[in-house]
C-alpha positions as CSV (number, residue, x, y, z in Angstrom):
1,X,5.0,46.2,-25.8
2,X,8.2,47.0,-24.2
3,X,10.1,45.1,-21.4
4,X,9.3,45.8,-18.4
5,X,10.5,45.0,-14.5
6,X,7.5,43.4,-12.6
7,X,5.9,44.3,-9.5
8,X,7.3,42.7,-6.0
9,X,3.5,41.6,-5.2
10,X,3.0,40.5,-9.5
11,X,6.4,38.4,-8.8
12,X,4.9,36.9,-5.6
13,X,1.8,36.0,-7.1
14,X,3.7,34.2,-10.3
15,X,5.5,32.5,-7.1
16,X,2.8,31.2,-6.0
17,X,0.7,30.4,-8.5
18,X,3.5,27.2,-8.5
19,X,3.5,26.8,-4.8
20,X,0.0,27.5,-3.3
21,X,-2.0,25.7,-5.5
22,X,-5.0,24.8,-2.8
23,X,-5.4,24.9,1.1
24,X,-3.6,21.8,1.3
25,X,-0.3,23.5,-0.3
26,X,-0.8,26.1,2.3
27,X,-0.6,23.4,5.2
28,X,2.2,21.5,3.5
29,X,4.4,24.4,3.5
30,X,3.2,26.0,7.0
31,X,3.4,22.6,8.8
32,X,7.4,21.6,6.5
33,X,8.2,25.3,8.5
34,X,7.2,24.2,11.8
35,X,9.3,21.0,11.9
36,X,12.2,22.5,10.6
37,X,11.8,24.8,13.6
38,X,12.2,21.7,15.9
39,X,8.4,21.6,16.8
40,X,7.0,18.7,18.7
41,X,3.7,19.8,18.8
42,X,1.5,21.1,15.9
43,X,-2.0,22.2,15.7
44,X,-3.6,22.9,12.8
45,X,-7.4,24.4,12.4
46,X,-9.1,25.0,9.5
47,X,-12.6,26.7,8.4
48,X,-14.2,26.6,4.6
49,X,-12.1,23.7,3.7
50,X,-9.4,26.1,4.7
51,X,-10.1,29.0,2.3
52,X,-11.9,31.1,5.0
53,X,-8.9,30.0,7.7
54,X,-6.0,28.5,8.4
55,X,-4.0,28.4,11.5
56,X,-1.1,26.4,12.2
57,X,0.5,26.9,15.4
58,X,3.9,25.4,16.9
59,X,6.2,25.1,19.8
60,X,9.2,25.5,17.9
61,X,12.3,27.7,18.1
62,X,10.5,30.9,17.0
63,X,11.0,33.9,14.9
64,X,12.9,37.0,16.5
65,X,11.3,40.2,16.0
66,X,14.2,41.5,13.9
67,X,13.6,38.5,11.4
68,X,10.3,38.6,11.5
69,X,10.0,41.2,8.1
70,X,12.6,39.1,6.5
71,X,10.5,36.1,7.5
72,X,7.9,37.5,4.7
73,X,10.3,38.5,1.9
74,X,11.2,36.3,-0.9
75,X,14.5,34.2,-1.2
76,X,15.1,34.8,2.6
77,X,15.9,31.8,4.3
78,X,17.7,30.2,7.1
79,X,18.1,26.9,6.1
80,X,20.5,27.0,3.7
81,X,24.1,27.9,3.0
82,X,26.2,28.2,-0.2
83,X,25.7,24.4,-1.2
84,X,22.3,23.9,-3.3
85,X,23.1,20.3,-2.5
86,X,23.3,20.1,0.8
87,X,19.9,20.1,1.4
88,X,18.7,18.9,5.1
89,X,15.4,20.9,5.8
90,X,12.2,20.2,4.5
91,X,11.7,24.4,3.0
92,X,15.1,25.9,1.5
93,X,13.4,28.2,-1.2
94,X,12.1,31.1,1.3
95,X,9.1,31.5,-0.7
96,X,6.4,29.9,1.1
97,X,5.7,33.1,3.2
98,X,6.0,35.5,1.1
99,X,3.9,33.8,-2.3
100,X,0.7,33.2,0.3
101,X,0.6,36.7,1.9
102,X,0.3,38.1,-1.9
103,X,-3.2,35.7,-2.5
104,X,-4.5,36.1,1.3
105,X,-4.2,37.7,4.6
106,X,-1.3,36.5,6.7
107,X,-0.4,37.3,10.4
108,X,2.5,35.8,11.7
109,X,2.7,35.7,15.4
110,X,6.2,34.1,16.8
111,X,8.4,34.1,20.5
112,X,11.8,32.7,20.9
113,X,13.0,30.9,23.7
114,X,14.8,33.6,25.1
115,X,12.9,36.3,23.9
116,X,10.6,38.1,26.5
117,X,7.9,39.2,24.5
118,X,6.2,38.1,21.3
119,X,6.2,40.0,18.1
120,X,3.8,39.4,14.9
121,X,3.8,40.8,11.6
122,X,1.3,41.0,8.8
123,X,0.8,40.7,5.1
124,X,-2.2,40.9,3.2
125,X,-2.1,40.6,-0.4
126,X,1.5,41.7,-1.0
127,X,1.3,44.7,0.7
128,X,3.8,44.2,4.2
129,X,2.5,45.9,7.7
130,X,5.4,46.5,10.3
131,X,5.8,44.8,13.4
132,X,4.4,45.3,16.4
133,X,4.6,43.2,20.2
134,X,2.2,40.7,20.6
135,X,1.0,38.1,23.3
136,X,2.0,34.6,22.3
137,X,3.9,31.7,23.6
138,X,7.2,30.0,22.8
139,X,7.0,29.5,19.1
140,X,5.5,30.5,16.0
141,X,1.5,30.7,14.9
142,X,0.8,31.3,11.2
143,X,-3.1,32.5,10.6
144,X,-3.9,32.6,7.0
145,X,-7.1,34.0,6.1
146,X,-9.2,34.5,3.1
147,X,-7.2,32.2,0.6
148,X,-7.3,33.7,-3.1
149,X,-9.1,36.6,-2.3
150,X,-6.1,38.7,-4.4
151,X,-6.7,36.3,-7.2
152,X,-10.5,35.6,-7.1
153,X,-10.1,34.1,-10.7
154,X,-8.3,30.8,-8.6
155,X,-10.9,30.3,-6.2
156,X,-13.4,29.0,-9.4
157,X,-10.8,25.9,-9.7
158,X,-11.4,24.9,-5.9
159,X,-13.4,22.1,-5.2
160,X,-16.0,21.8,-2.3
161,X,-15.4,22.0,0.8
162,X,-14.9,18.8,2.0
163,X,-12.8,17.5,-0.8
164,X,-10.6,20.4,0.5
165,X,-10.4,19.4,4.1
166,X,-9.6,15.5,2.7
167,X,-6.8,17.2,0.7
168,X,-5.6,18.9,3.7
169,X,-6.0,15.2,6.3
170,X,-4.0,13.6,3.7
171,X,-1.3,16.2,3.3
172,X,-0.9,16.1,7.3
173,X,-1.4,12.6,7.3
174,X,1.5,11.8,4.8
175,X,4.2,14.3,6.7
176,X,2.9,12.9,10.2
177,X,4.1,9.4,9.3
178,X,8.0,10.5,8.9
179,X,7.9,12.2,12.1
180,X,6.7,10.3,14.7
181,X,7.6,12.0,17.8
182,X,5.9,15.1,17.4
183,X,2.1,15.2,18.1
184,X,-0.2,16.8,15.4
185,X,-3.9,17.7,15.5
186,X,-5.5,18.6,13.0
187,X,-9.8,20.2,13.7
188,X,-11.7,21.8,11.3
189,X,-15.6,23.3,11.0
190,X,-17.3,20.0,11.0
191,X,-16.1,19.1,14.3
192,X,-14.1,16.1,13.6
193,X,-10.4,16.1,14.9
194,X,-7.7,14.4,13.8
195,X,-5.1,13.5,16.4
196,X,-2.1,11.6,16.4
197,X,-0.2,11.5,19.5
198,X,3.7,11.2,19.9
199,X,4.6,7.5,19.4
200,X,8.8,8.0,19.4
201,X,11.2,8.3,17.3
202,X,12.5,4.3,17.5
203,X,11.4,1.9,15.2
204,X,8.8,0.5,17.3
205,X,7.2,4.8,17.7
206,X,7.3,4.5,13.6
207,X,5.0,1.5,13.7
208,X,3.2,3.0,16.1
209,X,2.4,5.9,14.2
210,X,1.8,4.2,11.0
211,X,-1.1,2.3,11.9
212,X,-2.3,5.8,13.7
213,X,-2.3,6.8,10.0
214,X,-3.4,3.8,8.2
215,X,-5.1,1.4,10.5
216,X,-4.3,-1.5,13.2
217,X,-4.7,-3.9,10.0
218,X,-1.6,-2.5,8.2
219,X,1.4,-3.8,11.0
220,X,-0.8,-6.9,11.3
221,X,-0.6,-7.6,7.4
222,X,3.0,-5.9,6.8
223,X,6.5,-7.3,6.3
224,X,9.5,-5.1,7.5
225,X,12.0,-3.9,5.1
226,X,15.4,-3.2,5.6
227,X,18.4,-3.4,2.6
228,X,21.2,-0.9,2.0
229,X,23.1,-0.7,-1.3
230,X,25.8,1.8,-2.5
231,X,25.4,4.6,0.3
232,X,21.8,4.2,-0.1
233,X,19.4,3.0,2.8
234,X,16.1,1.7,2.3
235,X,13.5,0.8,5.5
236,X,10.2,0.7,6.2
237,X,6.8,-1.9,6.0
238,X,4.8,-3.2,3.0
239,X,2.3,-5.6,2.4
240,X,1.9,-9.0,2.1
241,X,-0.1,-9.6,-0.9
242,X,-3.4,-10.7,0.4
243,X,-3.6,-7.7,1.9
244,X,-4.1,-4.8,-1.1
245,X,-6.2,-1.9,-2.3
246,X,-8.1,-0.8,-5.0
247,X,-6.0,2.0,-6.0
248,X,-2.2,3.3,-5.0
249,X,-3.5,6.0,-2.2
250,X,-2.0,3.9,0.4
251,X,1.3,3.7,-1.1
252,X,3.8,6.3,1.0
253,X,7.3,7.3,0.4
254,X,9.7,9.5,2.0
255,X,13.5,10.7,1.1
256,X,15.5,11.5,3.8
257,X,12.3,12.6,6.0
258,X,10.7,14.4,2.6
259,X,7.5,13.0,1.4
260,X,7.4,12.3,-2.3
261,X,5.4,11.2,-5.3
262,X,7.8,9.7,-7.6
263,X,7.0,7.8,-11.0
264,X,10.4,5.8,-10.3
265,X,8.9,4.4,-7.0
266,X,5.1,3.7,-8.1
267,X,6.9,1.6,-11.0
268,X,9.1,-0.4,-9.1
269,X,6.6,-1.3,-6.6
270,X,4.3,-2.8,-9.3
271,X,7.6,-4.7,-10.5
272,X,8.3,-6.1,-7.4
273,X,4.4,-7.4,-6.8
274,X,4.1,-8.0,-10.3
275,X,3.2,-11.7,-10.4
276,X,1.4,-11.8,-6.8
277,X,-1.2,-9.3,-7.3
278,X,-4.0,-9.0,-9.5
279,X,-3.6,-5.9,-12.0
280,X,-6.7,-3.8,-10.7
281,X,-5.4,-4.2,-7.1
282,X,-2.5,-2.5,-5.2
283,X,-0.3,-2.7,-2.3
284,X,0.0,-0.7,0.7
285,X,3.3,0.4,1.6
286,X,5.7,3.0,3.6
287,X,9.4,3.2,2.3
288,X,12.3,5.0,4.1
289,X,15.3,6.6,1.5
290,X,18.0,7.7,3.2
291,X,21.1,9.0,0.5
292,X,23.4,11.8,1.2
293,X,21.3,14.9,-0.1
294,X,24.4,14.8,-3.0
295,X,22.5,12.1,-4.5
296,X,19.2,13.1,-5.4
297,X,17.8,16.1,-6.4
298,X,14.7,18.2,-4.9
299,X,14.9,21.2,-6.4
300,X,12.8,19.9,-9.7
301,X,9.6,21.3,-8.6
302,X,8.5,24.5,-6.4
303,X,6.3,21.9,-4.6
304,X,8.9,20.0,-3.8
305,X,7.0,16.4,-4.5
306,X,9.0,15.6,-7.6
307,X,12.6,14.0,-6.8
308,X,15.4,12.8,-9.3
309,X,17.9,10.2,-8.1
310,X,21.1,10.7,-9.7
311,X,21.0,6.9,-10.6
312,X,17.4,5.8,-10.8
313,X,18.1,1.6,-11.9
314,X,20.2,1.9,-8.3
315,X,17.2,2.6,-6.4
316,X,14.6,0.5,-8.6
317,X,16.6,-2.5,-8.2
318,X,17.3,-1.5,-4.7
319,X,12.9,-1.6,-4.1
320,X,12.6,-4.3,-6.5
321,X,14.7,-6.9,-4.8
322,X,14.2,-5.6,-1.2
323,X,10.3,-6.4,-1.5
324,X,10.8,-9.7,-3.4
325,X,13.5,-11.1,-0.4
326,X,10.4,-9.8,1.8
327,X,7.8,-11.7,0.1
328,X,10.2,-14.7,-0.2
329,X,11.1,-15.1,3.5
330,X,7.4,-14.3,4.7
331,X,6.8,-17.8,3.8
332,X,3.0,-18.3,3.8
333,X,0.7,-15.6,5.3
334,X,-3.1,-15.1,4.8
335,X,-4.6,-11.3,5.4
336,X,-5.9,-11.1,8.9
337,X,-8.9,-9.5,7.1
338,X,-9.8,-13.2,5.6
339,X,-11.5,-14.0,8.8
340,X,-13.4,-10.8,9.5
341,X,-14.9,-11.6,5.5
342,X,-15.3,-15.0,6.2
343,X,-17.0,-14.1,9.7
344,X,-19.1,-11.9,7.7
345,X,-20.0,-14.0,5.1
346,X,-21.7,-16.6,7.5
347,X,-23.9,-14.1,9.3
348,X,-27.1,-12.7,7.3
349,X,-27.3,-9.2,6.8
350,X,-29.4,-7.5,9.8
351,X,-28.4,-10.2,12.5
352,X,-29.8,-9.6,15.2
353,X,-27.0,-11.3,18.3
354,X,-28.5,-12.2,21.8
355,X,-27.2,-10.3,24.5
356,X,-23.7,-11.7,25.4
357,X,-22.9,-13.8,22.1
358,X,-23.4,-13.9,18.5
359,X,-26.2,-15.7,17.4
360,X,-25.3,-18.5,14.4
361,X,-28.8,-17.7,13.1
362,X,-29.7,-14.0,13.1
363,X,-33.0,-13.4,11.6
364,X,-33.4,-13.1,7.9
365,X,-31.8,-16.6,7.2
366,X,-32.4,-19.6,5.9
367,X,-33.0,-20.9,9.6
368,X,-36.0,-19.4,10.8
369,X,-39.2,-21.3,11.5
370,X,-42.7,-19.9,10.9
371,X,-44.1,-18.3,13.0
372,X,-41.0,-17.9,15.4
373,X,-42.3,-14.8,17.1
374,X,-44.8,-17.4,19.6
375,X,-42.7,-20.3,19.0
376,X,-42.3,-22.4,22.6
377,X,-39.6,-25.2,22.1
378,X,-41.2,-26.9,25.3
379,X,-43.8,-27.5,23.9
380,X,-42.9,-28.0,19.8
381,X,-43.6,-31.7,18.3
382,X,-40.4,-32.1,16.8
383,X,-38.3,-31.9,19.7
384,X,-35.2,-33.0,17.9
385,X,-33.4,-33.9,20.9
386,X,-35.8,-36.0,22.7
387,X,-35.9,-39.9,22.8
388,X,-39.9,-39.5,23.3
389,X,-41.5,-37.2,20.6
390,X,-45.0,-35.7,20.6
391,X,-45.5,-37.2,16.6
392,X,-43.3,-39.6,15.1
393,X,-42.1,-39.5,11.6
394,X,-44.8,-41.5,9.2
395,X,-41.7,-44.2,9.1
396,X,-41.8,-44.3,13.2
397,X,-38.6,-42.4,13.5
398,X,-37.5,-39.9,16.0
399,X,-36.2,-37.7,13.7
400,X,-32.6,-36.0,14.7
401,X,-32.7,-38.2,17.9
402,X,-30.1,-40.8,17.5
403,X,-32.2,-44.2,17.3
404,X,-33.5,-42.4,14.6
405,X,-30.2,-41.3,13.1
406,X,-29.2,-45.2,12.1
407,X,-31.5,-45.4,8.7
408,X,-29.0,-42.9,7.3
409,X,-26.1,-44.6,8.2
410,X,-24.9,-45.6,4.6
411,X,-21.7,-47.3,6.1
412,X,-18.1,-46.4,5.1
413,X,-17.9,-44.1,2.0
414,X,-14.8,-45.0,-0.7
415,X,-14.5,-41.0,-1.2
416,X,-11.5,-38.8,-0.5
417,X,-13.4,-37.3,2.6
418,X,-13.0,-40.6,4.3
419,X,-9.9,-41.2,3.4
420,X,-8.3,-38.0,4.5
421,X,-10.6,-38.1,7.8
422,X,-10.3,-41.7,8.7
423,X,-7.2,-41.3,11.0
424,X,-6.6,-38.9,13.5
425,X,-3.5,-36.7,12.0
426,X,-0.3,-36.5,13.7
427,X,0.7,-33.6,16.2
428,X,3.9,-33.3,13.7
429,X,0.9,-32.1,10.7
430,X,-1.6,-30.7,13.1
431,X,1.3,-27.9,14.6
432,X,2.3,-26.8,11.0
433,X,0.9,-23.6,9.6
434,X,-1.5,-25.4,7.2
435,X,-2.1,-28.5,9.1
436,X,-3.4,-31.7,8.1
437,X,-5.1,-32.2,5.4
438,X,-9.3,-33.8,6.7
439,X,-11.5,-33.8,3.6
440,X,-11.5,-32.8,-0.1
441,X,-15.4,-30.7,-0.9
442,X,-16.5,-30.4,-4.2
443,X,-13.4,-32.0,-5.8
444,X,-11.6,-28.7,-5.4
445,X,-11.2,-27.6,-1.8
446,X,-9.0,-29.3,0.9
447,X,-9.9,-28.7,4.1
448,X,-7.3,-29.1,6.7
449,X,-6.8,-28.8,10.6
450,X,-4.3,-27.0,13.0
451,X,-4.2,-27.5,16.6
452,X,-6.4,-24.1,16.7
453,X,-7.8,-23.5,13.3
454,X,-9.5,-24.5,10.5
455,X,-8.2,-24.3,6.6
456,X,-9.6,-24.6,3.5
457,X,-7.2,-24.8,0.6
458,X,-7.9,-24.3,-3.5
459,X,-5.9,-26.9,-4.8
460,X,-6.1,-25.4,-8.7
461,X,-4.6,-22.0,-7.2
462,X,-2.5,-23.3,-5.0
463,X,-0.6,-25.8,-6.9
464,X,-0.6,-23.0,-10.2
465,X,1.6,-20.9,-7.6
466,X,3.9,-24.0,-6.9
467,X,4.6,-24.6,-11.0
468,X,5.0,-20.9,-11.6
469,X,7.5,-20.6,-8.9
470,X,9.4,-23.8,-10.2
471,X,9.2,-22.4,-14.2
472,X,10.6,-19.0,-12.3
473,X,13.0,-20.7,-10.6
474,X,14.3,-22.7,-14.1
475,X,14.1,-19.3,-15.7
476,X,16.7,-17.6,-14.2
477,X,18.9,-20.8,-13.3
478,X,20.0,-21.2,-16.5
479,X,20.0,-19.8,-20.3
480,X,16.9,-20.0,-21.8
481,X,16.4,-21.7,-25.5
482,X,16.3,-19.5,-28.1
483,X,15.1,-19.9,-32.0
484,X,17.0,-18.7,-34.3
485,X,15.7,-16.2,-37.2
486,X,16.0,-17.3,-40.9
487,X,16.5,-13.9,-41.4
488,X,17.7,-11.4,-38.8
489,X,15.2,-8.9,-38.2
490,X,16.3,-5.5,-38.6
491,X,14.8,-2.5,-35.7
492,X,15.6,1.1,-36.7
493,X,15.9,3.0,-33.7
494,X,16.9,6.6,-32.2
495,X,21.1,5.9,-31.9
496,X,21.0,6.2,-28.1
497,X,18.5,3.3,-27.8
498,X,20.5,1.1,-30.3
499,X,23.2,1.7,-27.7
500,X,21.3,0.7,-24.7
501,X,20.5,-2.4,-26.3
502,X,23.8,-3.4,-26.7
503,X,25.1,-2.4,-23.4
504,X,22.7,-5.0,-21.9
505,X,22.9,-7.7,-24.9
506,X,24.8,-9.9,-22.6
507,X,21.5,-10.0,-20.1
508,X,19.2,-10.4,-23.0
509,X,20.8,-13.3,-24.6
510,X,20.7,-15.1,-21.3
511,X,16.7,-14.9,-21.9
512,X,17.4,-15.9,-24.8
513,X,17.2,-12.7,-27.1
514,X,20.2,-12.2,-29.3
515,X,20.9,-8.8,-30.9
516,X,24.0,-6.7,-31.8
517,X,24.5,-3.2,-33.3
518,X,23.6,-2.7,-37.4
519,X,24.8,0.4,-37.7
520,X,24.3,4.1,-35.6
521,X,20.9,3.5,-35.6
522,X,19.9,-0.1,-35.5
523,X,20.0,-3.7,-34.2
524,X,19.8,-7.0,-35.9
525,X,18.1,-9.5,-33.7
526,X,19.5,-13.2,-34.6
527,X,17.1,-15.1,-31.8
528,X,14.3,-14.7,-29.5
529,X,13.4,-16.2,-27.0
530,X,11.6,-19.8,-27.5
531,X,8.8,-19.7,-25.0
532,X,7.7,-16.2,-26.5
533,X,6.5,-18.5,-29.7
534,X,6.4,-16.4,-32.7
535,X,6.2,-12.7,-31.6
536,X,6.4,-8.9,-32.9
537,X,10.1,-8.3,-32.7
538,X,10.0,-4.7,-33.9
539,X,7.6,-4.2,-30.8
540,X,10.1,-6.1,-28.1
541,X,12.4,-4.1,-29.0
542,X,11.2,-0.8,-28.8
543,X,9.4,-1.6,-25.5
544,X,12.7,-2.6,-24.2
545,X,14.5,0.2,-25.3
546,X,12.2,2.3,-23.4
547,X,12.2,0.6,-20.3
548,X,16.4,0.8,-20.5
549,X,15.4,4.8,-21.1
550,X,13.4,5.2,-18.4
551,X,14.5,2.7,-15.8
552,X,18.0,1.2,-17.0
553,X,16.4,-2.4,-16.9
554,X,15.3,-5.4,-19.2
555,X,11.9,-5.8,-17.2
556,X,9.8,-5.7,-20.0
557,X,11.7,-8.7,-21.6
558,X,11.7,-11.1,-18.0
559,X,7.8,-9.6,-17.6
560,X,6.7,-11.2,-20.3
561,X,8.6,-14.6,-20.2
562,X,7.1,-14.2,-16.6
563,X,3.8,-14.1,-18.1
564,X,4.2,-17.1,-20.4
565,X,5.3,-19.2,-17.6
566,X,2.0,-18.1,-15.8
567,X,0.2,-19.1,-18.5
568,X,2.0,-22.3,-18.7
569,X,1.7,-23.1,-14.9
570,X,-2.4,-22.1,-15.2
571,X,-2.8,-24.9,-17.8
572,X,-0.3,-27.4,-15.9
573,X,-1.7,-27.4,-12.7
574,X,-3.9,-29.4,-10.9
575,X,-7.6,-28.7,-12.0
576,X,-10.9,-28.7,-9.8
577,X,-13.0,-31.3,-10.3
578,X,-9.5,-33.9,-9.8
579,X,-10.2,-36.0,-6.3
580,X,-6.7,-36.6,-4.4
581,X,-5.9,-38.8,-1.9
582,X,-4.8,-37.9,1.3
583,X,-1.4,-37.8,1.2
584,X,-1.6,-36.0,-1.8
585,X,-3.1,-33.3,-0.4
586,X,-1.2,-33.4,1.9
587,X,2.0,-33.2,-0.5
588,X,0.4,-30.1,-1.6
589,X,0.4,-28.3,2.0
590,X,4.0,-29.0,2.6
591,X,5.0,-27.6,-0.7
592,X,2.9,-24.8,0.0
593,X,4.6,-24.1,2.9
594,X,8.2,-24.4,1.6
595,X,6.9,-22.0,-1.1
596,X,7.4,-18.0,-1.4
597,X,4.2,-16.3,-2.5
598,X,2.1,-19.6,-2.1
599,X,-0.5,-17.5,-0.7
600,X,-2.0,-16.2,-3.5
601,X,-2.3,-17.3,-7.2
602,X,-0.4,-15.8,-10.4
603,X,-3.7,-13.9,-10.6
604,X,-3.5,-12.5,-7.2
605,X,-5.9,-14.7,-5.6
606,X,-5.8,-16.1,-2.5
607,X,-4.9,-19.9,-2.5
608,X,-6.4,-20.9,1.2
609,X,-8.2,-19.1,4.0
610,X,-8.3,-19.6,7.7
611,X,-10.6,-19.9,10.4
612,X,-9.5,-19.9,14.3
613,X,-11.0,-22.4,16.5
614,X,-12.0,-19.0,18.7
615,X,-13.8,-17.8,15.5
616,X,-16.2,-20.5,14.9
617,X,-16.7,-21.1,18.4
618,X,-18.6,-17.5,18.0
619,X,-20.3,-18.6,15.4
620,X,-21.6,-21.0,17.4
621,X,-22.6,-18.3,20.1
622,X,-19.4,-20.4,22.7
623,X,-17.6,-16.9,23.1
C-alpha cells in the first residue's frame, strides 16, 4: 500500500482518540480552557452521563470573532511562546477543540470584554461551519453534543451513565480544589447539583474549599504541610493516621496549579506512612508543588496527568520527610471520627430517641422489659428507687435502694482498679491530653480521665509504638551491627545497577550492609545487616537496585530493618492480660504523650480512644 498524507478530520480523530477518551476528558479540557481564560465562574451541565450534552460556560476573557476559526484548528494556541518549557497554563497543545469537534457536535459561543456583540462557530465531526453573530454574554460557552457519534465504535467502551457523571464530579472536583476562588457548579439529568462557592485564594479560602470537596472531617483530622528544598515548594494538608481510607481516591496532588497522577507521589506517600498505617488502608491527602516549569516536564502525555521531575529522589525525599516532621510534631491526636463510632457503637440499631434527647436505651436492646408497651412505673413492684417497695426481695431487700445496696459491699478490693481510682488525681494529670490514669479493665485497657473527657488506652499497642519508636530512634543514631560472610556473596547485575550500588555503599554500610564493585557487572557483599538474621542476599540486592532505579533511595533496605524492629517491639511490649499499678499506667501516658505516632500501633491501630464529657452526657439523654 503506498504512503499516503491523511485527512485533516482522520488526523483529528487520531488526536483525540489520546485526548478525549470519555465525557470526563471532555470536561477536563473545556473547564483547564476556561480558567486559563481568567474565569471565576464555571457552570457545567451535563445529559447522558455527558454523551448526549455537555455545556461548560464561563465568564472569562472571551474569544474574538476573528479567532474564533482558529480557536477550532489544531496546534493553534495562545498560551504559549517559543519556550516548550515555560509552561504556565493549564492547555498549551491547541488540540482540545479541534480533536472533540471531529467525534461530536461542537458550537462555540464566545464575547470579549470589549467586543459588542457575540460570535459562535461550529464543528461537527471535522467538518468546520463559519461564523456567524450570536447573543451571549462576556465570555465563552462550549456545547458539546452527541459525544462519539463520528466514531460509534468508541461509544461500546463507555460505561453507564452514572459511572460517567462520577467520572465527570471527580474530574471537576480534583481541578476545583487548586482554584479556590472561582465558583463551579456542576448539574446534570438526575437533578443533583454540585456547587462549590468561591472560598479565596488565601490559605484559609484553600481549606475552605477542600473540605467543600472532601468533607468537614478532613481539616478536623489534617496536619498542615509546609517545606521548601532546592527551588522546590511543597504545601498543602494530610492526614493524621487515625484518620485513613480504604483505597488512594482521596489522595490529591497538584504541580504548579496542574492536577496529576503520579507513580513518584503515590510511592512516597506510602513511605512516609509506612509504619503508622495498616497496609490495606490509606491516607487522605492534598499536596501543593510549586518548581519553576524548567524543572518538570508535562508534555509526557496528551492528557496531561503524567509529569516527570527532572530529579525525582529530590521531590520523594522532599514528601517523605515533610510528612514524617508532620506526623512527629502532631504529637498525639485521635480521629475525631472515634467518637461518632464509639457513639454509634453504644446505641442499638433502630433507636428510637425521645423528643429532645437521645435515649441511652433505644428499643431493640438488651434493656427493654416485657411487656413495655403498658408498662406504668407508678405503679411497677420493683421500684428501684424507693425506700418502701410493693414486694421485697425473698432475702427482705430493697433491691437497688441503698439499705439494700450494703450486702454487696465486699469492702476494699486489692485490684489495680482501686489502686488507680483510690485518690482523686491531680489537676497537673487531669489537664494533660491523656489524663490520669482511673482503672485498668480486663487486664488490658487503662482507662483515664481529663478535666472533660474520658480515655481508654490499649496498653499492648500503645507501649509496642513506644519500643518501635525507641528501636527507630537506635537505628538511625548510630551504625548498625553487621555479620560478616564466610564467603562474600557474589550478585550479577545489569552494569548500571552495580554502579548505583556503589554510589550509595557508604549509606548502606551504615545499616550495616557492606558491598563494593566485582567487576562491570557485579557486587560482592562482605556483610549484612545483623538484625536481618540469615537472609536472601541475591534478593536484597536486586530489590535495592531497583528502588535506586526508580526512586534514587535505599528504602527498601531501612523498610525492612523497619520491619524487624516492629516485629521486635510486638514481642517486647507489654502484653494484655499483665495488671499495672497506677503509676505505671500512668508512666505509660506520659510517654505516650512525649511520643510521635503514639496514636496508633506499628500495625496502624489505634492505641486509645476518647470520649467527651458532652458525649456521654447524651448518652445519658443530659444534652
Amino acid at each position: 500500500m503506498p504512503i499516503r498524507q491523511l485527512s485533516e478530520t482522520m488526523i483529528n480523530q487520531i488526536a483525540a482518540g489520546e485526548v478525549i477518551e470519555r465525557p470526563a476528558s471532555v470536561v477536563k479540557e473545556l473547564v483547564e480552557n476556561a480558567l486559563d481564560a481568567g474565569a471565576s465562574r464555571i457552570e457545567i451541565v451535563t445529559s447522558g452521563g455527558g454523551l448526549n450534552l455537555i455545556r461548560v460556560t464561563d465568564d472569562g476573557a472571551g474569544i474574538a470573532e476573528p479567532e474564533l476559526a482558529l480557536a477550532v484548528s489544531r496546534h493553534c494556541t495562545s498560551k504559549l511562546s517559543d519556550d516548550i518549557n515555560a509552561i504556565n497554563s493549564l492547555g498549551f497543545r491547541g488540540e482540545a477543540l479541534p480533536s472533540i469537534g471531529s467525534v461530536a457536535r461542537l458550537t462555540l459561543r464566545s464575547r470579549t470584554g470589549s467586543g459588542d456583540s457575540a460570535a459562535e462557530i461550529a464543528v461537527e465531526g471535522g467538518r468546520v461551519f463559519p461564523a456567524k453573530p450570536a447573543a451571549a454574554n462576556r465570555g465563552t460557552t462550549v456545547e458539546v453534543r452527541d459525544l462519539f457519534f463520528a466514531t460509534p465504535a468508541r461509544l461500546k467502551f463507555m460505561k453507564g451513565e452514572r459511572a460517567e457523571s462520577s467520572a465527570t464530579s471527580d474530574i471537576v472536583k480534583r481541578t476545583a480544589i487548586a482554584f479556590p476562588a472561582v465558583r463551579f457548579t456542576l448539574a446534570g439529568t438526575d437533578r443533583t447539583v454540585l456547587e462549590l462557592p468561591a472560598a479565596g485564594d488565601d490559605p484559609q479560602g484553600r481549606l475552605e474549599r477542600i473540605a467543600q470537596v472532601m468533607g468537614r472531617e478532613f481539616p478536623e483530622n489534617a496536619l498542615e504541610i509546609d517545606a521548601q528544598r532546592e527551588g522546590i515548594h511543597l504545601s498543602g494538608h494530610v492526614s493524621i493516621p487515625s484518620f485513613t481510607r480504604a483505597n488512594s481516591l482521596q489522595q490529591y496532588a497538584y504541580v504548579n496549579g496542574r492536577p496529576v497522577r503520579d507513580k513518584l507521589i503515590a510511592g512516597a506517600i506510602r513511605g512516609a506512612y509506612a509504619d503508622v498505617l495498616p497496609r490495606d488502608r490509606h491516607p487522605v491527602t492534598v499536596l501543593f508543588f510549586s518548581l519553576d516549569p524548567a524543572l518538570v516536564d508535562v508534555n509526557v502525555h496528551p492528557a496531561k496527568a503524567d509529569v516527570r521531575f527532572r530529579d525525582p529522589g529530590l521531590v520523594r525525599g522532599l514528601i517523605v520527610g515533610a510528612i514524617r516532621q508532620a506526623l512527629a510534631g502532631a504529637g498525639i491526636r485521635p480521629a475525631t471520627t472515634g467518637t461518632a463510632g464509639m457513639m454509634a457503637a453504644f446505641r442499638s440499631k433502630g433507636a428510637a430517641p425521645h423528643a429532645g434527647a437521645a435515649s441511652p436505651y433505644p428499643h431493640g436492646s438488651g434493656f427493654r422489659a416485657s411487656g413495655a408497651a403498658g408498662f406504668d412505673p407508678g405503679g411497677s413492684p420493683y421500684r428501684p428507687l424507693d425506700g418502701e417497695p410493693r414486694n421485697r426481695g425473698l432475702d427482705g431487700l430493697d433491691g437497688f435502694a441503698e439499705p439494700g445496696q450494703t450486702a454487696f459491699d465486699a469492702g476494699p478490693l486489692a485490684s489495680a482498679d482501686t489502686r488507680a481510682g483510690s485518690d482523686r488525681p491531680s489537676e497537673a494529670l487531669m489537664s494533660r491530653e491523656l489524663g490520669a490514669a482511673r482503672a485498668q479493665v480486663h487486664e488490658n485497657y487503662i482507662v483515664a480521665q481529663t478535666r472533660d473527657s474520658l480515655v481508654i488506652v490499649d496498653q499492648h499497642a500503645a507501649h509496642e509504638r513506644l519500643v518501635y519508636e525507641a528501636l527507630k530512634t537506635a537505628l538511625h543514631a548510630r551504625p548498625l551491627s553487621a555479620q560478616m560472610l564466610l564467603m562474600p556473596e557474589i550478585v550479577d547485575l545489569p552494569e548500571e545497577d552495580a554502579g548505583r550500588l556503589a554510589l550509595h555503599a557508604e549509606t548502606l554500610a551504615r545499616f550495616g550492609l557492606t558491598l563494593e564493585r566485582f567487576g562491570p557487572g557485579a557486587v560482592a557483599v562482605r556483610e549484612t545487616p545483623a538484625m536481618l538474621g540469615e537472609t536472601n542476599v541475591q534478593q536484597l540486592v536486586r530489590d535495592l537496585a531497583d528502588e535506586i532505579a526508580d526512586n534514587d533511595t535505599v528504602d527498601t533496605l531501612v523498610e525492612r530493618l523497619h520491619h524487624i524492629a516492629a516485629t521486635m517491639a510486638c514481642h517486647g511490649s507489654v502484653r494484655s492480660g499483665r495488671i499495672l499499678k497506677a503509676d505505671e499506667m500512668n508512666a505509660l501516658l506520659r510517654q505516650m504523650e512525649a511520643t510521635p505516632g503514639s496514636g496508633t500501633c506499628n500495625h496502624g491501630r489505634p492505641t486509645y480512644i476518647e470520649l467527651k464529657l458532652a458525649d456521654i452526657e447524651r448518652l445519658f439523654g443530659r444534652r
